[in-house]
Each structure stands twice: as structure tokens, then as C-alpha cells.
N, C-alpha and C positions, 0 to 999 in steps of 0.2 A: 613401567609405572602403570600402563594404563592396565595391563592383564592381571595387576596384584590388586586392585579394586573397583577396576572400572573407571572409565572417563565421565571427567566433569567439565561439563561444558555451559557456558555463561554467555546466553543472547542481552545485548543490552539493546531497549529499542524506544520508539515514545509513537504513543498515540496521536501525531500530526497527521489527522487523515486515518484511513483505514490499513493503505497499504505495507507502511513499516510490521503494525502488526501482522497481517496474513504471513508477509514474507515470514515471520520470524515462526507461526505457524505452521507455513511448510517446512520449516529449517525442522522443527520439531520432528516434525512429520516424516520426515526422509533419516534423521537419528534413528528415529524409534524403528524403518526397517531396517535398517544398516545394522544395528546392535540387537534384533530380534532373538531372543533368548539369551542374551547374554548382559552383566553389571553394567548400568551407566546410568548416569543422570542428568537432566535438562533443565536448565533453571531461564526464564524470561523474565527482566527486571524494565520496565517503564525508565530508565534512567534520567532522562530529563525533567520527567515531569515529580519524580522522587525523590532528586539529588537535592534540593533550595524550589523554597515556595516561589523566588523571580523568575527563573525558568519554567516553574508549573503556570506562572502567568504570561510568558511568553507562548508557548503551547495553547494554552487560554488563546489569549487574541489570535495567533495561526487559523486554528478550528474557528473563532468567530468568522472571522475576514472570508475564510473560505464558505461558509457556511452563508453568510449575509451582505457580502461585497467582491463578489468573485472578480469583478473588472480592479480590485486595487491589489490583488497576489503580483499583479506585475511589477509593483512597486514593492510590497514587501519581499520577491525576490532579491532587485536590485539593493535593496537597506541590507538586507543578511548578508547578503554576496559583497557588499560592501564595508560594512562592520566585521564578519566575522566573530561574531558572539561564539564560538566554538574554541576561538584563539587568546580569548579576551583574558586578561589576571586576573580580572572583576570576576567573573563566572567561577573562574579556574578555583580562586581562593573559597567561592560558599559553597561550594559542590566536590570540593576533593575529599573533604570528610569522609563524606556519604560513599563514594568511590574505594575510599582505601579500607573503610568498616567491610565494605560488600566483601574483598578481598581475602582479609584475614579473616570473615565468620566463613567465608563457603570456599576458598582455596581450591577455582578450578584449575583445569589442565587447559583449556582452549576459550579464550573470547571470541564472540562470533559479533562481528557490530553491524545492525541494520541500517543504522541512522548520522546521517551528513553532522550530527551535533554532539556524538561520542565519542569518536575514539580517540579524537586528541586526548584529551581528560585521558582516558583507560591506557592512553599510549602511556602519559607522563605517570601516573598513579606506579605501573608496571616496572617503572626505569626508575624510580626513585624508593621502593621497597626490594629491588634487584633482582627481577626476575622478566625483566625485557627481552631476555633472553634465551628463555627456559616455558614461558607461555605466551603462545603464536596468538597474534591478537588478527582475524581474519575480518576481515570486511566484506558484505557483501550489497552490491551499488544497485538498489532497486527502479533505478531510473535505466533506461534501456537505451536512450540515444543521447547526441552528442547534443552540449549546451545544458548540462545540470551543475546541481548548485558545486560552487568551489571545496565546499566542507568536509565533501565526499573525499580528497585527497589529502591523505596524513602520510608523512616521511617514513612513520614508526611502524607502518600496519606492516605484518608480515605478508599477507596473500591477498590479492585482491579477486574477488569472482566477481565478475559483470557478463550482464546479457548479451553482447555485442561488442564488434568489432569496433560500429560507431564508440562505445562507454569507452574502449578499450584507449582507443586514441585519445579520449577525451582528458583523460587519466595520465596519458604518456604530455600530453600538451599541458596537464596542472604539475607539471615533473616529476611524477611517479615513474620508476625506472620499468620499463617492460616486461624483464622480468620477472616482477612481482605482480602480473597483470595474469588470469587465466579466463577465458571466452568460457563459462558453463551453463549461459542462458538463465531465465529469469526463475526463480522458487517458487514454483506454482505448486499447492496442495493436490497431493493426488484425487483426491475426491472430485477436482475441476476434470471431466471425461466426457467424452462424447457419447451421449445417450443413444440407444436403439429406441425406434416408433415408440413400442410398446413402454420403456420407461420414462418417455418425454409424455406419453400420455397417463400415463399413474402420477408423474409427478403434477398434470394441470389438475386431475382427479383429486388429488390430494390437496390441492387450495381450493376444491367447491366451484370448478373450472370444466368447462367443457372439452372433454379429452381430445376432441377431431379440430376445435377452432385455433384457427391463427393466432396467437398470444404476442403482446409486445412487452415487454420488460423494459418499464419505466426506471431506473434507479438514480436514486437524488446521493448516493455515497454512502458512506459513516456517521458522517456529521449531520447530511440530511441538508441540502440546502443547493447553494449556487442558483444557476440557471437552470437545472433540472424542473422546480418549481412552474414555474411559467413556461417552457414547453409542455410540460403535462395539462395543462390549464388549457392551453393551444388545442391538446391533441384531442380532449374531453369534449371540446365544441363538434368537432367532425363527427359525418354523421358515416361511420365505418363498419366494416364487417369486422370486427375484430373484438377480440377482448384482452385486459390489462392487466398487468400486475404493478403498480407502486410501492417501493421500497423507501420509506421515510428517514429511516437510521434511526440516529441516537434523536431525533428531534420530533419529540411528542408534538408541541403545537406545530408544524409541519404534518403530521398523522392526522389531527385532528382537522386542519384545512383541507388534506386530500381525501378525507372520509366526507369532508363536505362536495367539494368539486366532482367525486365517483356517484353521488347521488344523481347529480345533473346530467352523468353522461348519457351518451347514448348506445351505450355498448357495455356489458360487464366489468368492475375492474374489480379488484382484488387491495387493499391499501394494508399493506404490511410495515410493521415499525422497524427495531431494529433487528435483525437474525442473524445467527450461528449457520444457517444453512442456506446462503447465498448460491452454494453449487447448484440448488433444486431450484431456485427462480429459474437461474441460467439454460438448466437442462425443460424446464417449462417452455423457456419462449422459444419462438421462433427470429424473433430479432433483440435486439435490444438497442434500449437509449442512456444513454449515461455521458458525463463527464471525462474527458479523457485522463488517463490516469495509468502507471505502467505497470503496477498489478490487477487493477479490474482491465484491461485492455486482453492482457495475456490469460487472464484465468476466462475470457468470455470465448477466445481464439480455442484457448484446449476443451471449453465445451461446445466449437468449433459453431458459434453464436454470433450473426452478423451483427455489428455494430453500426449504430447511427450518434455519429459523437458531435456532441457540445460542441459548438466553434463560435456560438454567438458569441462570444468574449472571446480575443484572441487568447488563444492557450499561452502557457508560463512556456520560457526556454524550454524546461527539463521534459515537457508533454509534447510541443510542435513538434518535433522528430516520430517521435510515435504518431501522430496524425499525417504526416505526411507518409509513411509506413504503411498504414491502416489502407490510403488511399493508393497508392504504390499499387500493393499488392490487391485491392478487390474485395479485400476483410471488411469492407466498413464504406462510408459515405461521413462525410463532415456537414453539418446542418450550421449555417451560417446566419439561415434566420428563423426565428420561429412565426 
């Protein structure tokens, strides 16, 4: 099937955060060498926030909350983790539409799901047009240690890829059978590399940066927000040898508050909005500070970029594992207060 036209393959994923998308990103991105010269096609669909306008408003408040109340994810963990909005009839019935249309216009050969909030939907959509069994609906768990959300564990998925042995158990313990479990490590875009001297200094040149100075990479996310804010604010007062880079995200008035606070500082900073080329912050700094998170954590590691992670807000389940990780091994330091 696949050599008489090529494979088609369908990422379903939703914009909570940055990292579902990257992943799906790299998924791309590892397709397109795998099948270099040769027929295939890659489709990415926002699925939750495209299936029914209540789940686009679900997603909506996620990114608020994360973005503007980081100390209360602890609790919309627990509400998810407890509801099960993934499992719900209510969801199931305004979103299967949109599910089973996707199906019969683009008729892949493989689903690939990034996201704790798909692929039940994609399992049932699959088993009730009859082909549950003829296309591998694969998942892949972007949270890397143990204590992520429940959602992530569906009966129906054919394959599971997870980062670790920790996910892996995590998985066997929500009764996923083992094996359908496989340890492949986290989807990191290959463009996340570890620079030589000379291209960590083109890249500070390239943001109007002093090529030889120590750089810290401020990043506030995707959404642009959380506690990143106010440690930057913190870090503006000191009077230090160093210069900054600020990454805002998708949050113009966040951009335009840190274009005012880099005026006051006492060291160069750099306030950038939202970017396509995260790799080149990364490969710029010499440290960085950011949110914990299981794709920015990993892609900062593969540009082999020490981390100073967020802890002033107890991290969510799905992140503590990876902070204790971070600090395990030596990658990183946890900032507990600003």
C-alpha cells in the first residue's frame, strides 16, 4: 500500500502550550528524512481546538491559566485528571463529526497522536468506520517522567513511544499492556544541536549581541507568561556582566512590558516576541531560564544549554520528574525563589 503511493500519515495535536506542537514538528521533521526522495505526505491538524468551539474554549482557558495563574495548573491538573473530558459523551458527541469528515477527506495510512486529549476520539471515530484495525493509531507521550496526566493512556492506541522508562511504567500502572509500550526518547527537532564557539557567536551577532559576552536566555514560553515575568524583572535590577535575550511568545503586552523593563537594565537585553527559531536563542545563550517543561527542557539539553528552571510555583506532576532529573544529573539548578 504504502510503495503504490506513498504514505499518509496524520499528527493530531492542540496548541496547550508550545510543546505538543514542537513535538509534532519534529515528528515531521524525522518523516521528511526517513522518506527523503521518496512519495509521502504529512498532515498536522490542531484537533482539539478545531473539532467544537467548547474545546477551542477549553484550550483558551489552559493557555490563560498557564499564562496568567501558573500556581492554579495544579488544580486544573487535578479537575482534568479527574473529569476526563477526553472520555466524556458530552465532547465525544460535538467533536466526532469533525473527526470522522478529517477521515474520509484525507484517508491516512497512520495516526500519530501527540496529545493526552485525542486519541480516544480517533481510537472510537477508527472502530466504528472499520478500520481499527488496518490503521495504527500511534501515540507519542511528551511528558518524560512518571506522574503525567491520565489521558495519555487509551486501550485502542496501537504503539506507544515514550521518553523513559519512568513514562514507560507510568503507562503499564494506567494498564496499558507493555507491550505496546516502546522507550524511543523524547522528539526533539534536529535543528536543537550543539553549536561550536564560532556559531554560538554568529548566532549573539545575529541578534545585535556581543559575540564574546556571557548571554542568559530569559524564556517566558509560547504563551509568554507564568513566573518567567517576574524573575526577569528580578534579574533586570542586578547590576551584572552579562547580557539577555527575552523571549515573550505569542504575548505582545508581555513584549511590550519587557521592552520597557530592558530599558531600565543595567546590561544589554534583547526582547523578542514570538519565534520560529528558538534553536538560535538556545544556541546563543550560555544558560538559560525558563519554565519547566518536557520539550523545552530536552531541546535546551540537545543544545547542551544549562538550565535554571522555575520552581517558584511548585511544578505540575507531569514536570516535577523532569526537575528532579534536571538536578539529578547536573543539567540545571531549580530557582525556588526569585
Amino acid at each position: 500500500m504504502f510503495q503504490a503511493r506513498g504514505p499518509k500519515i496524520l499528527i493530531i495535536s492542540s496548541d496547550t502550550g508550545g510543546g505538543h506542537r514542537s513535538a509534532a514538528a519534529a515528528i515531521v521533521a524525522g518523516v521528511q528524512k526517513f522518506f527523503e526522495g521518496d512519495s509521502y505526505a504529512v498532515r498536522v491538524v490542531r484537533a482539539v481546538e478545531e473539532s467544537h468551539h467548547l474545546s477551542a474554549r477549553l484550550v483558551s482557558l489552559y493557555n490563560w491559566v498557564l499564562r496568567n495563574r501558573q500556581h492554579w495548573m495544579k488544580y486544573l491538573f487535578w479537575a482534568v485528571n479527574r473529569l476526563r473530558p477526553e472520555t466524556r459523551e458530552f465532547f465525544h458527541r460535538r467533536c466526532i463529526g469533525y473527526c470522522r469528515e478529517l477521515f474520509e477527506k484525507w484517508c491516512p495510512h497512520v495516526v500519530v497522536s501527540v496529545h493526552p486529549l485525542t486519541q480516544h476520539i480517533f481510537a472510537r471515530v477508527l472502530k466504528e468506520i472499520g478500520l481499527a484495525d488496518k490503521i495504527p493509531l500511534v501515540t507519542v507521550v511528551t511528558d518524560p517522567c512518571y506522574g503525567f496526566w491520565k489521558g495519555w493512556a487509551c486501550d485502542d492506541v496501537t504503539l506507544y513511544l515514550v521518553a523513559s522508562e519512568e513514562a514507560r511504567q507510568q503507562l503499564i500502572d494506567y494498564g496499558i499492556r507493555p507491550e505496546r509500550i516502546k522507550v524511543s526518547g523524547m522528539p526533539v527537532h534536529p535543528k536543537f544541536e550543539l553549536p561550536d564557539e564560532r556559531s554560538a557567536q554568529a548566532a549573539r551577532s545575529a541578534l545585535g549581541l556581543d559575540p564574546e559576552k556571557f548571554t542568559v536566555f530569559v524564556n517566558a514560553g509560547w504563551v509568554g507568561g507564568g513566573n518567567i515575568p517576574q524573575i526577569f524583572r528580578e534579574l533586570a535590577r542586578g547590576e551584572l556582566d552579562v547580557q539577555a535575550i527575552f523571549l515573550a511568545g505569542r504575548n505582545e503586552e508581555l513584549r511590550a512590558e519587557a521592552e520597557s523593563v530592558a530599558a531600565t537594565a543595567k546590561f544589554p537585553v534583547k526582547v523578542i516576541g514570538y519565534s520560529e527559531q528558538v534553536e538560535q536563542l538556545m544556541q546563543a545563550a550560555n544558560v538559560m531560564v525558563s519554565k519547566l517543561g518536557g520539550l523545552t527542557t530536552f531541546e535546551a539539553l540537545n543544545c547542551r544549554v544549562p538550565i535554571i528552571a522555575d520552581a517558584t510555583t511548585p511544578p505540575m506532576p507531569q514536570e516535577s520528574g523532569a526537575a528532579r532529573m534536571l538536578a539529578k544529573r547536573g543539567a540545571g539548578v531549580l530557582l525556588k525563589r526569585a
